[in-house]
C-alpha positions in Angstrom: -19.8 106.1 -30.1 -21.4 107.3 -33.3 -20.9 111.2 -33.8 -23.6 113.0 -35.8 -22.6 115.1 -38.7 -24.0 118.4 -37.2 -21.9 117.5 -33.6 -18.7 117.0 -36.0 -19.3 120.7 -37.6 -19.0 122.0 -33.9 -15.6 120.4 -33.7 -13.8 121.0 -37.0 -12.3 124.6 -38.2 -13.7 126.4 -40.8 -10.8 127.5 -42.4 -7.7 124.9 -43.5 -4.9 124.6 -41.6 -2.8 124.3 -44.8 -3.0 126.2 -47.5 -4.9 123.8 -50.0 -6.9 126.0 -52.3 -10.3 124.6 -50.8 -13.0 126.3 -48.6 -16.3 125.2 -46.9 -18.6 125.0 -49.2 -16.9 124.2 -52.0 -18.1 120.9 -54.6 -15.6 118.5 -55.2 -14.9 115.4 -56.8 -13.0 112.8 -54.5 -10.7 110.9 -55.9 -10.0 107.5 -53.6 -6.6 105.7 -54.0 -7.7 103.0 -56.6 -8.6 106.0 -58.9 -12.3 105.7 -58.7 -14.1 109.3 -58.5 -17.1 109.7 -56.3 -19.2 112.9 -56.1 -19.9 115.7 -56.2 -19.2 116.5 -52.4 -19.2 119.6 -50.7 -16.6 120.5 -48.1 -17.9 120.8 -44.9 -14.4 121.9 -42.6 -11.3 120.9 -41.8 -8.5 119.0 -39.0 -7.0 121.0 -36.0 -3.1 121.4 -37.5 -3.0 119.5 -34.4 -5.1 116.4 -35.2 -3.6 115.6 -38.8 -2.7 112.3 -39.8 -1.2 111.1 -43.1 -2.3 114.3 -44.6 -6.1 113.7 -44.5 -7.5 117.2 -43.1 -10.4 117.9 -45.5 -13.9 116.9 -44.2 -16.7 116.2 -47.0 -20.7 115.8 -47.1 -20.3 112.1 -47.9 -21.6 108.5 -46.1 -17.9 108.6 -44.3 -18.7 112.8 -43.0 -16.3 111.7 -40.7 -13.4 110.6 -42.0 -11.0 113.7 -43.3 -9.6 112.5 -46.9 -6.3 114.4 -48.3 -6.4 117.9 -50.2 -4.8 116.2 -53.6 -7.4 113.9 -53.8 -10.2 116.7 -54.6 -11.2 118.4 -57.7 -12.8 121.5 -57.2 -15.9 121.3 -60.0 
């Protein structure tokens, strides 16, 4: 099932679970594992403590809305 990004806003928090420096709204840079940057993006919410896994909590405006990436991978601009 494909989720839309406004139906994942409904069902990610507004405000980070961990303290991470980053709110909604915020541009970022992403920075993937191979060291290429992409962006700007703009955070868009965050994981459920809950729902964490390996660290990725942090939800961007990107082509993969729905797949969290972690906090140290994000310049703020």
């Amino acid at each position: 099932m494909i989720i839309t990004l406004q139906d994942l806003k409904k069902q990610i928090n507004s405000t980070s679970p961990i303290e991470c420096g980053l709110k909604v709204g915020d541009r970022v840079i992403y920075k993937n594992d191979f060291g290429i940057k992409f962006g700007p993006f703009e955070v868009i919410g965050f994981e459920k403590k809950e729902d964490i896994s390996g660290g990725r909590f942090v939800y961007l405006n990107s082509d993969c809305y729905w797949f969290p990436v972690k906090a140290e991978q994000l310049t703020k601009q």
